[in-house]
C-alpha positions as CSV (number, residue, x, y, z in Angstrom):
1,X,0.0,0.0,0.0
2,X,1.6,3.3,-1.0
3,X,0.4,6.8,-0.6
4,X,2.0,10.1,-1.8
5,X,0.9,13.4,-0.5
6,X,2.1,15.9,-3.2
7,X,2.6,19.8,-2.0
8,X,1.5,21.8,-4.4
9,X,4.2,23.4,-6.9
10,X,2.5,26.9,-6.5
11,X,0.7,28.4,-4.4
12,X,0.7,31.8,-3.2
13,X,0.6,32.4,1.0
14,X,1.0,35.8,2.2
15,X,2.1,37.0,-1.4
16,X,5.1,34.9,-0.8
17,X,5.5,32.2,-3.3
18,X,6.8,28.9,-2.4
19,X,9.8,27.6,-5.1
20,X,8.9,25.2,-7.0
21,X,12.1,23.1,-7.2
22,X,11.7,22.4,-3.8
23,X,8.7,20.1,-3.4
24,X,8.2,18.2,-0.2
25,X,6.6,14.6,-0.1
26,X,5.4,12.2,2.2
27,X,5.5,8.7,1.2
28,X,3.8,6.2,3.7
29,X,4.6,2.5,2.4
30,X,3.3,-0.9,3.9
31,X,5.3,-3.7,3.1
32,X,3.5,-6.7,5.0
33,X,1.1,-7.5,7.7
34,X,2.5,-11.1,7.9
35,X,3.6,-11.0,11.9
36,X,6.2,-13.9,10.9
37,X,8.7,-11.2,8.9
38,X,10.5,-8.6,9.8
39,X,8.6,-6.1,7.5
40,X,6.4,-3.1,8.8
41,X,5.2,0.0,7.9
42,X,8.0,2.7,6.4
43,X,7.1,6.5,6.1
44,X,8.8,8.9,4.6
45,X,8.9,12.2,4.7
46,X,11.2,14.0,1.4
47,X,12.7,17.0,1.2
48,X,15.2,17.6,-1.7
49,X,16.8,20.4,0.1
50,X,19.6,20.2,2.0
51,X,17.9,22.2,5.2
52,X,15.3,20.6,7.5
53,X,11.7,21.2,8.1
54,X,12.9,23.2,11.0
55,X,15.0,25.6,8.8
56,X,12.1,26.0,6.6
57,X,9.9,27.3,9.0
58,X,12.9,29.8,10.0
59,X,13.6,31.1,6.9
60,X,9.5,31.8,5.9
61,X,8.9,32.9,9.3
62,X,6.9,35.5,7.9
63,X,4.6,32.6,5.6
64,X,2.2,31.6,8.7
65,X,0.3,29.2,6.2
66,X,3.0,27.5,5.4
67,X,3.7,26.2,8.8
68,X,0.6,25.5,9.4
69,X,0.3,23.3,6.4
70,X,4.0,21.9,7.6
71,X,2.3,20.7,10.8
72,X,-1.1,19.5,9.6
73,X,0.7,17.1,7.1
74,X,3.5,15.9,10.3
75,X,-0.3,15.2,12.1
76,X,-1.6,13.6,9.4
77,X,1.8,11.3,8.9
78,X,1.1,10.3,12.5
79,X,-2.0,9.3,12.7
80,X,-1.4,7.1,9.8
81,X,1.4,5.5,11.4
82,X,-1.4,4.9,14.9
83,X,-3.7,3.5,12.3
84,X,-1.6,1.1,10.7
85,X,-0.4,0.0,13.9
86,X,-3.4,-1.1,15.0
87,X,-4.1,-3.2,11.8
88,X,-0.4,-5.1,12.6
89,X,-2.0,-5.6,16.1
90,X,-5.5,-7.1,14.9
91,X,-3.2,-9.0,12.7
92,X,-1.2,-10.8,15.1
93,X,-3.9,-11.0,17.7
94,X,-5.6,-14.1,16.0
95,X,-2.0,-16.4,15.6
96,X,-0.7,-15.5,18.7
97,X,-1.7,-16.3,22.3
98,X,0.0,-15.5,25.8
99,X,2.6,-14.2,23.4
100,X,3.7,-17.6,21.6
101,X,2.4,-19.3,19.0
102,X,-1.0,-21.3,19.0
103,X,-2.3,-23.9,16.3
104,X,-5.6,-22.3,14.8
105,X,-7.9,-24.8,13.9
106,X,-10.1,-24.3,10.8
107,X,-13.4,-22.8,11.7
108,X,-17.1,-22.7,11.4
109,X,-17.8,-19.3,11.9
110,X,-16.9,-16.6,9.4
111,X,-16.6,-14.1,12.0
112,X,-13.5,-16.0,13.7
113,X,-10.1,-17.3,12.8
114,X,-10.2,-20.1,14.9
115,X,-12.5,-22.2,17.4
116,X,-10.8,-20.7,20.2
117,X,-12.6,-17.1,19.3
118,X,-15.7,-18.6,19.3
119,X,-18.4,-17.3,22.4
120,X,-18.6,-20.8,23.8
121,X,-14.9,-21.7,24.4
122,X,-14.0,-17.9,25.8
123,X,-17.3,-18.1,28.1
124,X,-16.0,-21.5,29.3
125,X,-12.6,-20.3,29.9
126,X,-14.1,-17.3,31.8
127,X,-16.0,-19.9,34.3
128,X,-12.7,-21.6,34.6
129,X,-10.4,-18.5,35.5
130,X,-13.1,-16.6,37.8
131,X,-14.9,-19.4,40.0
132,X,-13.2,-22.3,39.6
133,X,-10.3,-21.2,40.1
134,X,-11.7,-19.3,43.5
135,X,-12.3,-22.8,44.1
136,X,-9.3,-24.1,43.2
137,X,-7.4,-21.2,45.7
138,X,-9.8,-22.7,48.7
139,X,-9.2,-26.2,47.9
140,X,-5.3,-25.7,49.1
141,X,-6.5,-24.0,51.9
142,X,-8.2,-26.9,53.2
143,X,-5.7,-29.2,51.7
144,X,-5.0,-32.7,52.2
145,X,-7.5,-35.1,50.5
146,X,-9.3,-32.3,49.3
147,X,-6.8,-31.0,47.6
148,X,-6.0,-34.0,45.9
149,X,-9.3,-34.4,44.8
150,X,-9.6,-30.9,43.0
151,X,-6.6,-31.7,41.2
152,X,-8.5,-34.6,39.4
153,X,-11.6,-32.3,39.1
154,X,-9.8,-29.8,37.6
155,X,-8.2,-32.0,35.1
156,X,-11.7,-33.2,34.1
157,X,-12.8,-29.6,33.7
158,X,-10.0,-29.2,31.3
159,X,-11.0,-32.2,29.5
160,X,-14.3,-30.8,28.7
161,X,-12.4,-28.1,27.3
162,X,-10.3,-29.7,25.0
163,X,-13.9,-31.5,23.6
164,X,-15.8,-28.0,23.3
165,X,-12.8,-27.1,21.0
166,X,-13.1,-30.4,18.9
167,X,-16.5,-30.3,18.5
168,X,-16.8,-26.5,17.7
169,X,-14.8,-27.6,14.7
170,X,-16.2,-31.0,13.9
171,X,-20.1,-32.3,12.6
172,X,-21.7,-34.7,15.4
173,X,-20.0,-38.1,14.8
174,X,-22.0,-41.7,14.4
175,X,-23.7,-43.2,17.6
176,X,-21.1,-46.1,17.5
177,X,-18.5,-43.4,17.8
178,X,-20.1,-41.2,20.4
179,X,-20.7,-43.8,22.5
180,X,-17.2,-45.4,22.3
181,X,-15.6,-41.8,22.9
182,X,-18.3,-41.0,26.2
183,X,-17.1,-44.2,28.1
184,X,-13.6,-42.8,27.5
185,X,-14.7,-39.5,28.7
186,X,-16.6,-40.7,31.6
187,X,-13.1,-42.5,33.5
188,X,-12.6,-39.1,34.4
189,X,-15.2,-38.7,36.2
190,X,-14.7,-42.3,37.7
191,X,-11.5,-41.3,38.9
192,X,-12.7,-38.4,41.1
193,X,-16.0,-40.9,42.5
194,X,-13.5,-44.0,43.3
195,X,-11.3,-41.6,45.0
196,X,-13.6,-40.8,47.2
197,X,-14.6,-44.7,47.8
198,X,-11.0,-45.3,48.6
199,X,-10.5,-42.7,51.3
200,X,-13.7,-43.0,53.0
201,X,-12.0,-42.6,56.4
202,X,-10.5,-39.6,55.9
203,X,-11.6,-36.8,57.9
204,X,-12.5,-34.6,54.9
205,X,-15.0,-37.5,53.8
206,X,-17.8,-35.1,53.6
207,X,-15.8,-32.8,51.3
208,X,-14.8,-35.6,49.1
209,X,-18.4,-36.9,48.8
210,X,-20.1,-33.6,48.0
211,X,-17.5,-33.7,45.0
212,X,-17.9,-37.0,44.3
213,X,-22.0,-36.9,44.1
214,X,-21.7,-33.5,42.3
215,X,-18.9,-34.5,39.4
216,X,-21.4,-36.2,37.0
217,X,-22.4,-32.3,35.9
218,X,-20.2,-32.5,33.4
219,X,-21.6,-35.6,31.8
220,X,-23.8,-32.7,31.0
221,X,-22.5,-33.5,26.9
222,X,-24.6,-37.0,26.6
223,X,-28.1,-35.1,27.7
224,X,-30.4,-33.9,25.4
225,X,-32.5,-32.2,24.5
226,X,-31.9,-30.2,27.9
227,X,-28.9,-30.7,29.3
228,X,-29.1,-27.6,32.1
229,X,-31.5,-29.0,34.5
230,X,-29.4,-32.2,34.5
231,X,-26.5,-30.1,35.9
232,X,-28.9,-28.3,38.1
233,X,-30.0,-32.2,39.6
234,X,-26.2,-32.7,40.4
235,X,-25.7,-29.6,42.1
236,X,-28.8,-30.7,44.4
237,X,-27.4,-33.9,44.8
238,X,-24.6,-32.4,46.7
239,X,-26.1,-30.5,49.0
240,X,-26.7,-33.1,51.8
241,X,-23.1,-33.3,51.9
242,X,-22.4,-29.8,51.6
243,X,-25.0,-29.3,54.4
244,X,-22.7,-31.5,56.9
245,X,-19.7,-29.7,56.2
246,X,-21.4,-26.7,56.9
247,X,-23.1,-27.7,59.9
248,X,-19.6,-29.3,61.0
249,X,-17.3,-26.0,60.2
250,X,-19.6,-23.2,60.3
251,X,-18.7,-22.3,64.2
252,X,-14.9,-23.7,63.7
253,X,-13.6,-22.8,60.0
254,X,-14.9,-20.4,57.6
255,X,-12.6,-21.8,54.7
256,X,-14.6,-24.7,55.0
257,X,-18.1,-22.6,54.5
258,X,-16.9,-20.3,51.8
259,X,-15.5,-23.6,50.3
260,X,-18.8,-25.3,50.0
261,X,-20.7,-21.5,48.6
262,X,-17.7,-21.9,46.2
263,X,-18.5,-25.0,45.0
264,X,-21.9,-24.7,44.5
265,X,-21.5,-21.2,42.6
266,X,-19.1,-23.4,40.2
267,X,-22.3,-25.5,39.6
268,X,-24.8,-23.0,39.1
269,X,-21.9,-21.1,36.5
270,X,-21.8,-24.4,34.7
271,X,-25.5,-24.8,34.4
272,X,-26.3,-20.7,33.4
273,X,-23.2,-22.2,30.6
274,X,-24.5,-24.7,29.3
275,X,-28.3,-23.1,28.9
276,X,-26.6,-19.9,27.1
277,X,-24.4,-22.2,24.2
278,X,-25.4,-25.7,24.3
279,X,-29.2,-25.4,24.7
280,X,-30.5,-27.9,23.5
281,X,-27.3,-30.3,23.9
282,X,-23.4,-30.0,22.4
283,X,-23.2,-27.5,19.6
284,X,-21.8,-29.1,17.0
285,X,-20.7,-27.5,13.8
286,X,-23.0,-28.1,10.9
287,X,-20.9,-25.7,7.9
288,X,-19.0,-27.2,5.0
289,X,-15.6,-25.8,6.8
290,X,-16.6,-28.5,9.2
291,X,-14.6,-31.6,9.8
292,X,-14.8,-35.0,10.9
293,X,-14.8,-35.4,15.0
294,X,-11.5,-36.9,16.3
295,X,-11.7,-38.0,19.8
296,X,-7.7,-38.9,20.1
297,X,-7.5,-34.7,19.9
298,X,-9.7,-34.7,23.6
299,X,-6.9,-35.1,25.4
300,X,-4.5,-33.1,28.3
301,X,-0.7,-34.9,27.2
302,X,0.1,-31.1,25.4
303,X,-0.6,-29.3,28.2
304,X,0.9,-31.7,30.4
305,X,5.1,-31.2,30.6
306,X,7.5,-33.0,32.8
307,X,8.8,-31.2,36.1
308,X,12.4,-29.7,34.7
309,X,15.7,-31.5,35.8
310,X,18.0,-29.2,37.7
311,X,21.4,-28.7,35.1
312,X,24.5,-30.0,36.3
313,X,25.8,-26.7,36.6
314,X,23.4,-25.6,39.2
315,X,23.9,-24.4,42.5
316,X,25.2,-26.6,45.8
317,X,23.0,-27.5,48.2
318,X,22.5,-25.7,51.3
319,X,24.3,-26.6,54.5
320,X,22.8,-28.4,56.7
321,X,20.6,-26.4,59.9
322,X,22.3,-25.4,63.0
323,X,21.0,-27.0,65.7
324,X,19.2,-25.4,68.2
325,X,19.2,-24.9,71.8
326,X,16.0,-27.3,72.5
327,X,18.0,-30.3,70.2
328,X,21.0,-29.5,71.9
329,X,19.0,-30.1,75.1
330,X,17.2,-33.0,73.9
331,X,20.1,-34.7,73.1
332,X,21.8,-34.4,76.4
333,X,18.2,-35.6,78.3
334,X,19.0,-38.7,75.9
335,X,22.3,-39.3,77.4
336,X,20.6,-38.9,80.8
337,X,18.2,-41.1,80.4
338,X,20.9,-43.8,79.2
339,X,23.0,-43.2,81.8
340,X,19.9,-43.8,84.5
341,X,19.6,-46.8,82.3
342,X,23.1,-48.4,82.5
343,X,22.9,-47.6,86.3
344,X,19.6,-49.7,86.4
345,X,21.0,-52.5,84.9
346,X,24.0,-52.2,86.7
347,X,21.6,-52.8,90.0
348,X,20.0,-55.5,88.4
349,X,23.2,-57.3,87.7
350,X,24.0,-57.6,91.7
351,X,21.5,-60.6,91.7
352,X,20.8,-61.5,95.3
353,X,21.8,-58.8,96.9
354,X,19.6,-55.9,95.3
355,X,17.5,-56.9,98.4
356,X,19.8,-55.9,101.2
357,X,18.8,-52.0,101.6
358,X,14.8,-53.2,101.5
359,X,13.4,-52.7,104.7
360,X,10.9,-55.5,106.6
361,X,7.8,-55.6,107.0
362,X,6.8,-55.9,111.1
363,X,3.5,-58.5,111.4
364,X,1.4,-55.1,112.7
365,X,2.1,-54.0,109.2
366,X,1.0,-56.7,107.6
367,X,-2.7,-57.2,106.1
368,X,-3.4,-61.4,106.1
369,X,-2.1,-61.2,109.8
370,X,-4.1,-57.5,111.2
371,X,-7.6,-57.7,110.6
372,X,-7.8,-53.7,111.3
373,X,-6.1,-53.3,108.5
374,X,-8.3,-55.4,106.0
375,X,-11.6,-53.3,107.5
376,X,-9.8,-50.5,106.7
377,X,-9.8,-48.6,103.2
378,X,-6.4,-49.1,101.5
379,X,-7.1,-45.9,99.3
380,X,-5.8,-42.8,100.1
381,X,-8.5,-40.0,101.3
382,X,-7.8,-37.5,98.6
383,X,-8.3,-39.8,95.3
384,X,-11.7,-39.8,96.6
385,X,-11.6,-35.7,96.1
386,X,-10.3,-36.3,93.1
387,X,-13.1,-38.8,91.6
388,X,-15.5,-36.7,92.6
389,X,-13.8,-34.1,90.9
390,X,-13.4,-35.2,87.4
391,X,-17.1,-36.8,87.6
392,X,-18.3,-33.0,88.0
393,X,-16.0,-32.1,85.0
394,X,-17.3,-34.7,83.5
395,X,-21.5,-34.0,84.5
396,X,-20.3,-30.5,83.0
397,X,-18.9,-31.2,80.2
398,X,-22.0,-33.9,79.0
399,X,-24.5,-31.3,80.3
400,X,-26.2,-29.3,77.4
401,X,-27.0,-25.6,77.4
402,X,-30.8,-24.9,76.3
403,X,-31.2,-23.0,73.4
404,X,-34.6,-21.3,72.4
405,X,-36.3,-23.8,69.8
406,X,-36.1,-22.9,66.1
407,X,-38.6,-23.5,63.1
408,X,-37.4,-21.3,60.0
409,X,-36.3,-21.5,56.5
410,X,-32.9,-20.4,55.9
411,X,-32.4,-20.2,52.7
412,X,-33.2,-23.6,51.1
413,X,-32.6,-25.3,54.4
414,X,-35.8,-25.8,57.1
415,X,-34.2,-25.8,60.5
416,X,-36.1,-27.5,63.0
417,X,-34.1,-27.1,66.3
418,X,-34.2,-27.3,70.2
419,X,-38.1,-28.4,70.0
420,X,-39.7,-30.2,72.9
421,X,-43.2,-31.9,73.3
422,X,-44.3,-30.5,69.8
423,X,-46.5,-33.0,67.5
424,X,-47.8,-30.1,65.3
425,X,-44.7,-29.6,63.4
426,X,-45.9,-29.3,59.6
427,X,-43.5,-27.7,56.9
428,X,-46.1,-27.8,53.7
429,X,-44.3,-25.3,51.4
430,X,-41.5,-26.9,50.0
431,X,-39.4,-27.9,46.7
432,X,-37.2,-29.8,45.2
433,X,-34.1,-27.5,46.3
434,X,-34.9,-27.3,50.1
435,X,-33.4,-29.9,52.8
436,X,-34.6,-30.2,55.9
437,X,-32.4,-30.2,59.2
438,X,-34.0,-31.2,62.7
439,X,-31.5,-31.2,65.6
440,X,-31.8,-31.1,69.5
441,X,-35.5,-32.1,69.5
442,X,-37.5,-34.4,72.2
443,X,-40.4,-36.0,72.0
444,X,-41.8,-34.3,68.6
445,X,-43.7,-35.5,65.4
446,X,-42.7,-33.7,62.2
447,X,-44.5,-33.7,59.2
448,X,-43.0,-32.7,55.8
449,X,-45.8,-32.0,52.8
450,X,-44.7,-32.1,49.2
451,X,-41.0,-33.7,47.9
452,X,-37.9,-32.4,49.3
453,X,-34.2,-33.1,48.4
454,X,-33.0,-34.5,52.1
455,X,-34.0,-35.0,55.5
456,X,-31.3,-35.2,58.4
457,X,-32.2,-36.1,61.8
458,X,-29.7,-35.2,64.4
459,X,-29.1,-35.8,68.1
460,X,-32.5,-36.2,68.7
461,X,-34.6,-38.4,71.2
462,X,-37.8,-39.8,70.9
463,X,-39.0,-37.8,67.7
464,X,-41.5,-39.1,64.6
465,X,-41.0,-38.1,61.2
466,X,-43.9,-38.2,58.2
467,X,-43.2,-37.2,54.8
468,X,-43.8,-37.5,51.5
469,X,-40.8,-37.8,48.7
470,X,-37.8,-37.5,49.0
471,X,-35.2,-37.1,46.4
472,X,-31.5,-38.4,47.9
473,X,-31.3,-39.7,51.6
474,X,-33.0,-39.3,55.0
475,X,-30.1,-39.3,57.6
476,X,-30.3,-40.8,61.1
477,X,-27.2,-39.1,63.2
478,X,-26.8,-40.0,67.3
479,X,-30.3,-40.4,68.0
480,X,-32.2,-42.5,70.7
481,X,-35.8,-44.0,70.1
482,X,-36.9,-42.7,66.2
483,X,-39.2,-43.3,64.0
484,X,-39.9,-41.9,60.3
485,X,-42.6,-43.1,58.2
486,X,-42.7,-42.7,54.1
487,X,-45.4,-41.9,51.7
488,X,-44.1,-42.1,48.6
489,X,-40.6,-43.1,47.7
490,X,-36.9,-42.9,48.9
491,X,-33.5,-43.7,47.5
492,X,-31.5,-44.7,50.9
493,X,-31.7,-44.3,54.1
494,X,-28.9,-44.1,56.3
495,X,-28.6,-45.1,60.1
496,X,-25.6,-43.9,62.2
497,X,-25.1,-44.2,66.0
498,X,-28.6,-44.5,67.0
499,X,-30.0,-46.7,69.1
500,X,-33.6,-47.9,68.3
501,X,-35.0,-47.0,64.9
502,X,-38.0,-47.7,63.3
503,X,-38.3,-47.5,58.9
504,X,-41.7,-47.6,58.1
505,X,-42.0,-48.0,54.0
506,X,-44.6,-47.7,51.3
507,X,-45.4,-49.9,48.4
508,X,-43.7,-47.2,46.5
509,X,-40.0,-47.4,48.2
510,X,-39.1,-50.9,48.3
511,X,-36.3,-50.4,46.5
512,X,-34.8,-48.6,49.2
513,X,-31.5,-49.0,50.6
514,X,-30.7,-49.1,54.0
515,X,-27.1,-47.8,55.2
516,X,-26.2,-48.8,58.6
517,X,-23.1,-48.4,61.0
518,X,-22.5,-48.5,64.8
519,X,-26.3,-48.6,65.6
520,X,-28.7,-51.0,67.5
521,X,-32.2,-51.9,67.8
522,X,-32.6,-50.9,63.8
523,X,-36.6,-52.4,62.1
524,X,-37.6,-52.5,59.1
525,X,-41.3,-52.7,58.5
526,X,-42.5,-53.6,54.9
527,X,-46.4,-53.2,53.7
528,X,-48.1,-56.5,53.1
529,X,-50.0,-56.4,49.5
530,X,-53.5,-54.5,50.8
531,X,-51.3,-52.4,52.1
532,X,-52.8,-52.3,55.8
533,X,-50.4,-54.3,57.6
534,X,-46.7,-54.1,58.2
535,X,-44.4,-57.0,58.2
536,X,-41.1,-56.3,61.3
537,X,-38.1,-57.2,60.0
538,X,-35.0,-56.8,61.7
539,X,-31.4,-55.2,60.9
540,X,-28.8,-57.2,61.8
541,X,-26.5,-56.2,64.3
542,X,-23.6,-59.1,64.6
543,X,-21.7,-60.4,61.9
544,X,-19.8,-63.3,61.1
545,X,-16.1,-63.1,59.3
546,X,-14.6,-66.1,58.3
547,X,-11.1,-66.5,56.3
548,X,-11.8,-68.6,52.9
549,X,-9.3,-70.6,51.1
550,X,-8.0,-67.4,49.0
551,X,-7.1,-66.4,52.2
552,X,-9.9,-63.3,52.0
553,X,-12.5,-62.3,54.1
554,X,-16.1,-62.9,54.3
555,X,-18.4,-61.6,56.2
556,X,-22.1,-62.9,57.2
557,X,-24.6,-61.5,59.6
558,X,-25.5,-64.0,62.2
559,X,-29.7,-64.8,63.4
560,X,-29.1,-63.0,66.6
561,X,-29.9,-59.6,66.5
């Protein structure tokens, strides 16, 4: 591109004519836009006289025009040169990412040079650098399992990334094909469940579980024709384990709280995603710059690079630390307490006469032959001060404080708490996104109307529970003496340090499974066919563990109960 900006070879200013054989030119040439070269834009600005613009405007000091056309062409020149800048910029912009070079991959879209351009991917990279990775940042402050356990959920996150690309560029591929590449896809998200079934004693269980029962959101790709209420039915599924970590940090923690609203908000970003670009399931592309869907491209191994090895060259290792004052110290209580040892085994070593500095016992001093000694107490006076001591610690510490009784909805939790001698406890207006938590109550009936997502019973004595559906698990947590009674239909129903528990069912819920563990006088009572009587049947309590002949376990329950 070449322009040329000719002054005028006469022109009268001021009644001071400008020479002719001195024309001036600007010349503003550009060579290549191709980021790859070296070439760029080249101005130039002529003057066949051997004085500069500077000296020109000297010697016509009196030719006001003249400079004033000087300086409107030096504006024009550089606004040029801003334009053209920008057009090298848009340029490089498309070929060139976090400043190296990126492979652009044909596209669908006239509007964009490559899939990563496209609204989908950059919305999905923005839920990935704003709340997940707030999530992410959390996740290490909790650390331990839960950090390990992020690392895989973030891996599968990126996953799902690498397929948005691929099939942003690619038509929908056969069912044989789709199915082969989703049971790749979905180990993924097995890895992050059976890590949770392999640490289930670890003290961040509940963490790993509300993960665990919330991961399948991004098996949102197989759903169709509406894949955003199946993510919103994962994130739901969580929330009876998100509920226990809250209920067991809230008062200790708060990384733990904000780590659970973190979590969730991930979820709810993922559905609001997924209903904005893939409405009515993965969009594919369906243009004839479309190719063929490759699933050997959905993969991490390029972004994945081994940990650098330290050159040869590199720096010694530190010196070893100075010891301290306390190790100094240890170590010489170490040489103490071997040297007490070498003098008790030198004792020991005398044989017979280790015995000759014990002193005798008189027969007034001696129990089988003083019977005032044997009526006598043989325990000092002041351990009893001290039993009675510790068993007032101990009435104090077991004693509970009372606590005004609560009936709300918090959110999309019903907290029934600290109730006593209440039977007309009904909560009618609820949905599939509230829980319900009752905790501290005594002798109480509770009614719940309508389906709910959980149900958690908690330290509670002698309380009855009615209710209709629920949609996950109703929870039985160190209680005495309760009972609960279904209507409609439940998935489980677990039972955990309680003693005495009766499971009424319906014809409806007989699939139901029953979770127990560390709990006692457990019945389950099934509907006959008229559904007017109950059949008892009880949950057994002892078990029977036998070693086979593959040298394994097994484990039977026995009759008693």
């Amino acid at each position: 591109m070449s322009r040329i900006y000719q002054q005028p070879s006469k022109q009268q200013v001021n009644n001071n004519p400008v020479a002719p054989s001195s024309p001036a030119s600007v010349s503003i040439q550009k060579v290549n836009l191709n980021p790859t070269n070296n070439a760029s834009t080249k101005i130039y600005v002529n003057n066949p006289s051997s004085a500069s613009l500077d000296d020109k405007r000297i010697e016509s000091g009196d030719s006001k025009m003249s400079v004033e056309l000087i300086e409107r062409m030096e504006k024009l020149v550089s606004r040029m040169e801003n334009a053209t800048s920008r057009l090298e910029n848009v340029s490089t912009s498309s070929n060139l990412t976090n400043g190296a070079k990126s492979v652009s991959v044909p596209v669908q879209n006239g509007n964009h040079d490559t899939t990563e351009d496209l609204p989908s991917i950059t919305a999905f990279d923005d839920l990935l650098n704003s709340s997940f990775n707030s999530f992410k940042e959390l996740s290490a402050k909790v650390g331990g399992d839960v950090k390990t356990i992020i690392d895989l959920v973030e891996k599968a996150f990126k996953l799902e990334r690498q397929f948005l690309v691929e099939a942003a560029r690619s038509t929908q591929p056969s069912q044989d094909a789709w199915m082969k590449f989703l049971q790749q896809y979905s180990k993924n998200i097995e890895e992050v469940q059976s890590f949770r079934e392999k640490n289930r004693t670890s003290q961040f269980f509940n963490h790993l579980s509300a993960i665990s029962e919330s991961i399948g959101a991004l098996g949102w790709i197989a759903v169709t024709p509406a894949p955003s209420p199946y993510v919103k039915e994962m994130s739901d599924a969580a929330q009876f384990y998100t509920n226990r970590v809250l209920k067991d940090y809230k008062e200790k923690d708060a990384n733990h709280v904000q780590w659970v609203k973190q979590w969730l908000q991930v979820l709810n970003d993922l559905q609001a995603y997924v209903k904005q670009h893939h409405t009515t399931g993965v969009s594919w592309n369906s243009t004839k710059k479309s190719g063929q869907f490759d699933a050997s491209k959905v993969t991490l191994s390029s972004s994945s690079s081994p940990a650098p090895v330290p050159s040869a060259g590199g720096p010694p290792p530190p010196p070893p630390p100075v010891m301290s004052l306390d190790d100094l110290l240890a170590d010489n209580s170490k040489a103490s307490q071997g040297a007490k040892t070498d003098a008790l085994f030198a004792e020991l070593s005398k044989g017979s006469d280790i015995t000759k500095n014990l002193k005798k016992v008189s027969d007034d001093q001696k129990t089988h032959k003083n019977p005032n000694l044997r009526a006598g107490s043989t325990v000092p006076s002041g351990t009893n001060s001290l039993t009675t001591s510790s068993s007032s610690l101990q009435s104090k510490s077991t004693s509970t404080i009372q606590k005004p009784p609560v009936f709300e909805l918090e959110d999309k939790k019903w907290k029934v708490e600290y109730q006593t001698n209440r039977y007309d406890l009904v909560i009618s207006e609820t949905d599939l996104k509230q829980t319900v938590y009752i905790y501290q109550c005594k002798e109480c009936t509770i009614t719940v109307k309508g389906k709910i997502n959980s149900i958690i019973i908690d330290s509670c004595t002698r309380v009855g529970l009615l209710f209709d559906d629920v949609l996950s698990t109703v929870e039985f947590i160190n209680s005495k003496n309760v009972q609960m009674q279904v209507l409609g239909r439940v998935p489980t129903v677990t039972i955990e340090k309680t003693d005495g528990c009766q499971v009424y069912l319906s014809k409806k819920s007989l699939e139901t499974e029953i979770v127990t563990s560390k709990s006692s006088s457990m019945n389950i009572l099934i509907p006959n066919e008229n559904d007017d009587e109950f059949t008892e049947h009880p949950v057994p309590e002892q078990f029977k563990t036998k070693i086979n002949d593959s040298r394994k376990l097994t484990t039977t329950s026995t009759e008693s109960v």
